[in-house]
C-alpha positions as CSV (number, residue, x, y, z in Angstrom):
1,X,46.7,170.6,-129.5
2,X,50.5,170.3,-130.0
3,X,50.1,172.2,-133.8
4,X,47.9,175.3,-131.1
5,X,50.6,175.7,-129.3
6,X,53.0,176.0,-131.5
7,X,51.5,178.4,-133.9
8,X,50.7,180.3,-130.7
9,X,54.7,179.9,-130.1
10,X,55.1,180.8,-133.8
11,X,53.0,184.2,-133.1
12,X,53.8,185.6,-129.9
13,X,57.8,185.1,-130.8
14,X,57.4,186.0,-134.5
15,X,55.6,189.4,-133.2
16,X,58.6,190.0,-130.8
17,X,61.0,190.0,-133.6
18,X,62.5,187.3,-131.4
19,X,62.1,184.2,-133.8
20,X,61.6,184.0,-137.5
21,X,58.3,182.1,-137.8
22,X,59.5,180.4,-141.0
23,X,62.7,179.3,-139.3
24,X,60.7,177.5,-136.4
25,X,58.3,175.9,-138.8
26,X,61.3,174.4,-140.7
27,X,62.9,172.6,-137.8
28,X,59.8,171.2,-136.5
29,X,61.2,167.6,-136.2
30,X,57.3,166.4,-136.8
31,X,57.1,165.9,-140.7
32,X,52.8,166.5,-140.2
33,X,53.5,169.2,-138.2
34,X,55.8,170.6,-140.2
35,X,53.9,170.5,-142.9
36,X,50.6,172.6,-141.4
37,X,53.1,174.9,-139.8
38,X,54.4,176.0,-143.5
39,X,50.9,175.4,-145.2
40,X,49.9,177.7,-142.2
41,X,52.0,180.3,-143.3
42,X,51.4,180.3,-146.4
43,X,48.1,181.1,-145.8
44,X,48.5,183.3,-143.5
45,X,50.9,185.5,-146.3
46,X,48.4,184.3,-148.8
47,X,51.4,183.5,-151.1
48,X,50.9,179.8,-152.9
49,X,54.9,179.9,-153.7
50,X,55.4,178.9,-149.9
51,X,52.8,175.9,-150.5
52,X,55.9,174.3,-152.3
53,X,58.0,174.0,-149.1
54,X,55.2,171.5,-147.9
55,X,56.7,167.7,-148.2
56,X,53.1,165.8,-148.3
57,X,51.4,166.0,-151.7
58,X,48.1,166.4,-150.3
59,X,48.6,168.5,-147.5
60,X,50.7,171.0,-150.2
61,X,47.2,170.3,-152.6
62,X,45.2,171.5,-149.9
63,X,47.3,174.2,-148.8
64,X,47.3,176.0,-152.9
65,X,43.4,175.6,-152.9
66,X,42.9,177.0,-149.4
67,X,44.6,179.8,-151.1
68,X,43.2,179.8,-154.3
69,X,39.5,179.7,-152.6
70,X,40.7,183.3,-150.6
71,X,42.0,185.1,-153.8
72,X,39.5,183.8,-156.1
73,X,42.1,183.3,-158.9
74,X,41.3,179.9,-160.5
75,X,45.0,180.8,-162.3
76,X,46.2,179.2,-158.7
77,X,44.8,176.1,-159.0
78,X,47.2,175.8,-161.9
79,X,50.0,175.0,-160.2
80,X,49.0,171.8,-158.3
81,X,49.8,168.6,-159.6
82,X,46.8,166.1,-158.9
83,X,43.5,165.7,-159.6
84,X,42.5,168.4,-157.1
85,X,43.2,171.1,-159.6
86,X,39.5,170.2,-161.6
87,X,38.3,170.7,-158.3
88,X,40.0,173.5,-157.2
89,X,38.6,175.2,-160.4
90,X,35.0,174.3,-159.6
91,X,34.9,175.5,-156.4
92,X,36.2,178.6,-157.3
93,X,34.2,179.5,-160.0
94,X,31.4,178.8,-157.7
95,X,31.8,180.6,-155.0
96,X,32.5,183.3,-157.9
97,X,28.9,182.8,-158.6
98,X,27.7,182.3,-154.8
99,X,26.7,178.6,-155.7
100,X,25.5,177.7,-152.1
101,X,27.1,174.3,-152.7
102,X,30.5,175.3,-153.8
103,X,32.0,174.0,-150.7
104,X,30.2,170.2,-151.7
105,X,32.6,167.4,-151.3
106,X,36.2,169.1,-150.6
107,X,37.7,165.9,-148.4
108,X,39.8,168.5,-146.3
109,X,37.9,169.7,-143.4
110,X,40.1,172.7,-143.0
111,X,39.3,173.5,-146.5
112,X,36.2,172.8,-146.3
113,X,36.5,175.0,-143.8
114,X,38.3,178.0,-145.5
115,X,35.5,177.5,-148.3
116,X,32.6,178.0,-146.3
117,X,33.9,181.0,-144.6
118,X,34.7,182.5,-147.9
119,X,31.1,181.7,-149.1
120,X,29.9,183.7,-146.7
């Protein structure tokens, strides 16, 4: 509830020109939400550099395959640093194919999420 509300925050006051949405994200005092604020952003500018300026390994993970999965460029799974990037790859090259189980076993349900709109 609390991460709602504060992207709703982030929106209506980004969209007013009255805050910079980035700026609010970063002094979030919660480290998670924090961290699903910028991965939210990210996302939203579907730009994997901002993934980097997430603290938690796997929500950053996450955040570059969410990304990758919308682009379809398996080049962005390149720049993660666990073993989500074999993953990342897979899923992307089959939902390049429309491999009805392309979404199988991604651990984040967010992701998961992401994947299964992008599958169609």
């Amino acid at each position: 509830m609390k991460l709602y509300l504060l992207l709703l925050s982030i929106l209506l006051l980004g969209c007013c020109g009255l805050l910079d949405m980035h700026t609010i994200c970063e002094q979030t005092s919660d480290p998670a939400l924090r961290d699903r604020c910028m991965s939210s952003l990210a996302l939203s500018d579907r730009n994997i550099t901002k993934c980097g300026e997430v603290k938690n390994l796997t929500t950053k993970e996450y955040c570059m395959m969410k990304i990758a999965i919308i682009t379809l460029d398996e080049a962005e799974c390149e720049h993660m640093e666990t073993s989500l990037t074999d993953q990342c790859k897979k899923v992307v090259g089959r939902i390049k194919i429309n491999n009805s189980l392309a979404c199988a076993g991604i651990a984040d349900n967010e992701t998961a999420e992401v994947c299964r709109i992008r599958v169609g």
